[in-house]
N, C-alpha and C positions, 0 to 999 in steps of 0.2 A: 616855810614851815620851820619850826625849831626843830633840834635834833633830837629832842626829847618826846614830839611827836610820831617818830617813825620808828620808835621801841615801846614794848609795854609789858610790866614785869608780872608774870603770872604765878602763884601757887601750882607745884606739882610733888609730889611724891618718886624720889630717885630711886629704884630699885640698882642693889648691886648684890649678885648670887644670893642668898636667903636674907637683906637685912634691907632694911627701907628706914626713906630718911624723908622729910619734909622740909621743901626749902622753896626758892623762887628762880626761873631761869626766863631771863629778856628773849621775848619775843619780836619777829617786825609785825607792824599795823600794816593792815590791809584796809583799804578804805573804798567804797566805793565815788571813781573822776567821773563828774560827768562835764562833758568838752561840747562847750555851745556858741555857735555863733551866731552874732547878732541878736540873741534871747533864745534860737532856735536850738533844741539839745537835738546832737549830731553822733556823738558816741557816748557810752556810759563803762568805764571800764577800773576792774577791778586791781589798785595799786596802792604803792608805799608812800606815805605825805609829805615828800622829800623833795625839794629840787622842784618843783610844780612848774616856775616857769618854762624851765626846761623841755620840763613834760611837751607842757602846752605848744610851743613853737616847732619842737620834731615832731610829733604826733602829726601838727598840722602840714610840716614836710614831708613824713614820707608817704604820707596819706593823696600828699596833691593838691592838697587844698591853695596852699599858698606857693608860690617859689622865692620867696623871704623872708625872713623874721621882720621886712619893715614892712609886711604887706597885713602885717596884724597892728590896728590904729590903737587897738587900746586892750589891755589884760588887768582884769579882777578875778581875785582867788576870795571867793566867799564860800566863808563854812554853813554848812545847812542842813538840817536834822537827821538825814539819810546820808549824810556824805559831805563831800567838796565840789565846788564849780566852780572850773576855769571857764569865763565868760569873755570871752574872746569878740572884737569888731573887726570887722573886715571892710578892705574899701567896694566899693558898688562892683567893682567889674570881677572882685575873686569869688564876693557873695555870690552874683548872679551864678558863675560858673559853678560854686558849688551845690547851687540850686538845681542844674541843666543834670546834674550824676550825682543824687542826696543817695546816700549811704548809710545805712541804720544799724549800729552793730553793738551788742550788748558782749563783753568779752569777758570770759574769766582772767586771772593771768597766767594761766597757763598757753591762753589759744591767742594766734595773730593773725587770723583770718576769717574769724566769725563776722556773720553776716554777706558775704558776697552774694549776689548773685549769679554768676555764671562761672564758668570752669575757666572760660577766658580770662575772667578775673584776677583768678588763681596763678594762673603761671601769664602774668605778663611781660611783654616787650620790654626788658631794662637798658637802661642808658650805658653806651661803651664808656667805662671810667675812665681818667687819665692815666698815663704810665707810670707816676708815682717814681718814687726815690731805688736804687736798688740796694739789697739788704744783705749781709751775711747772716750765717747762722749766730755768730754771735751777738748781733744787734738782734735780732730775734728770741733770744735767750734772756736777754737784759731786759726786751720789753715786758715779756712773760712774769718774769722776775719783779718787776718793779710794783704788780698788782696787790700782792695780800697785804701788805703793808698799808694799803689805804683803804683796802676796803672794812672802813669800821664798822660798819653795820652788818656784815656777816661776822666779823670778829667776835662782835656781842651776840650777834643771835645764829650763826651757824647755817641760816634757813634765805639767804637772797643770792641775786643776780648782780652779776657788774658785767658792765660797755665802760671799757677803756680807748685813751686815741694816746699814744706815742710816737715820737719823730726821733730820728738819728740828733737830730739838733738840740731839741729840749729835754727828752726824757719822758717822764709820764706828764701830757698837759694838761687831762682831765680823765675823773671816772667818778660814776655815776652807777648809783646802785637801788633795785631793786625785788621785790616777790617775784615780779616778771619778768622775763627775762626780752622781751621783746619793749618793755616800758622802759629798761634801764637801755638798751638802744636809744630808743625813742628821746630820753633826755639827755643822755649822749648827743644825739645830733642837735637837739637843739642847745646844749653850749655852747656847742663851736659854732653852730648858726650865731649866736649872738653876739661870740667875740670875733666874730668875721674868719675864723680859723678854719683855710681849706684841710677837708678831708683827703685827698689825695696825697697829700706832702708829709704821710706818715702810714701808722699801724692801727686799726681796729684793733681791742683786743676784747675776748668774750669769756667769760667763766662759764659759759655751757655750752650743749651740743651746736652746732647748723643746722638748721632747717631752712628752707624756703626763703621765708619772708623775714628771717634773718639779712640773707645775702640781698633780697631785694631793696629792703631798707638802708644795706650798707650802699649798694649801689646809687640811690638815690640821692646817699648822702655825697655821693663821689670818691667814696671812698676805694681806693687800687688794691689794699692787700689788706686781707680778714685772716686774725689769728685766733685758734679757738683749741680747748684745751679737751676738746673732745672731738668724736666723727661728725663730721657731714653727713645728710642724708642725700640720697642720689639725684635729688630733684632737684637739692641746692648745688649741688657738683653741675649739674648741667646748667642752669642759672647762672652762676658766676663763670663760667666757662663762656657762655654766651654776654657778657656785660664785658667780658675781658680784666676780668679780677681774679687777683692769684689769691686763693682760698688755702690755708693750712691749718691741719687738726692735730690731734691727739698731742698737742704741744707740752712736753713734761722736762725735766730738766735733763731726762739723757737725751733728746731728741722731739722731732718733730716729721710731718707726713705733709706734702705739699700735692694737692687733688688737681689745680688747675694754674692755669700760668705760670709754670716754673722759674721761669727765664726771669722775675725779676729777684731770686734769690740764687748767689752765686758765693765763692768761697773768701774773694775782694770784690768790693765795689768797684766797679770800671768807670774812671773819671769821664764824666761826660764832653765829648769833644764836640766844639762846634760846628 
């Protein structure tokens, strides 16, 4: 999608103390995805018409569906009267399996967990991530740092989400934004899915709070250390505590709050000895 589709300038009325002014302020599109595989529609969720590929290949990761970007044979993005469809093929044996656990979930973008059926669902078994790089707080300062500058789409419009991935090595190597805050995850991991870029060998970074399926999705993604510029909720704290992911909030430039795995932020990085 162009970049011209993920803003749209609206008519409003500025109020400032008794005097009003009429003028126009860019909003982001909300669009309704619907994400289908093999013809079959699998989720329908409400997002920014930005980045789709992206969408499309992490949606299908943290979802389960696939355990690759090359286990998707073929992607078409057609627009269509009520929306977009990422039309997704899959090879016989991810179909079937997605067939064995179908999933029906209508989502606003607020929510990342509509539709489940069971509580089990909810809080599941996440994978132990790798041990990732170790970080001081000033590498953690820079990475935080290095976010509002790209995020052009809340610049214009004031109203989205970014998932960022930073490395000691590179810097900022991607970030992805949008309405939702769980979509702009979502095509987060599937960049780096695509450009073969492990998550573990750097920083998550999120412009909103933790929740849950936050941390479950980072974990999916493999990713060791999630940086977020707000609190964690308890459930996510216990979550990444249980995946072995060092979680950190309320990330602002006098400081930051580290919830779970401390040990891999320390004051020098300790050169790894073989």
């Amino acid at each position: 999608m162009k970049a011209a589709d993920t803003v749209l300038a609206v008519t409003r009325i500025a109020w400032r103390g008794d005097a009003a002014a009429t003028g126009t302020r860019l909003v982001p599109t909300e669009t309704p995805i619907a994400l289908t595989y093999n013809r079959a529609t699998h989720a329908v969720m409400l997002a920014t018409p930005g980045d789709l590929e992206d969408f499309a290949v992490g949606f299908s990761l943290s979802e389960g569906i696939i355990d690759s970007a090359a286990d998707i044979l073929g992607l078409e993005i057609v627009t269509v009267p009520d929306g977009i469809e990422l039309r997704m093929d899959l090879a016989t044996d991810r179909l079937n399996a997605l067939t064995r656990r179908q999933r029906r979930m209508a989502g606003p973008s607020g929510c990342g967990l509509c539709g489940l059926d069971s509580l089990a669902a909810a809080v599941r078994t996440m994978p132990r991530v790798p041990k990732g790089p170790g970080l001081t707080p000033a590498m953690i300062h820079a990475a935080m740092q290095s976010m509002p500058a790209a995020q052009t789409l809340n610049v214009a419009t004031r109203a989205v989400h970014a998932a960022a991935f930073w490395t000691p090595a590179h810097g900022l190597v991607a970030l992805r934004e949008d309405v939702g805050r769980h979509n702009a995850l979502d095509k987060l991991a599937g960049a780096l899915a695509r450009r073969s870029i492990a998550a573990a060998d750097g920083i998550v970074l999120l412009s909103s709070r933790v929740s849950v399926e936050m941390v479950q999705k980072a974990a999916t993604m493999g990713a060791s250390v999630i940086v977020a510029v707000s609190a964690p909720t308890s459930l996510a704290i216990r979550q990444a505590d249980a995946a072995n992911l060092t979680l950190i909030g309320v990330a602002r430039p006098d400081g930051f709050e580290v919830f779970t795995h401390p040990d891999r932020v320390c004051p020098e990085t300790v050169p790894h000895v073989a």
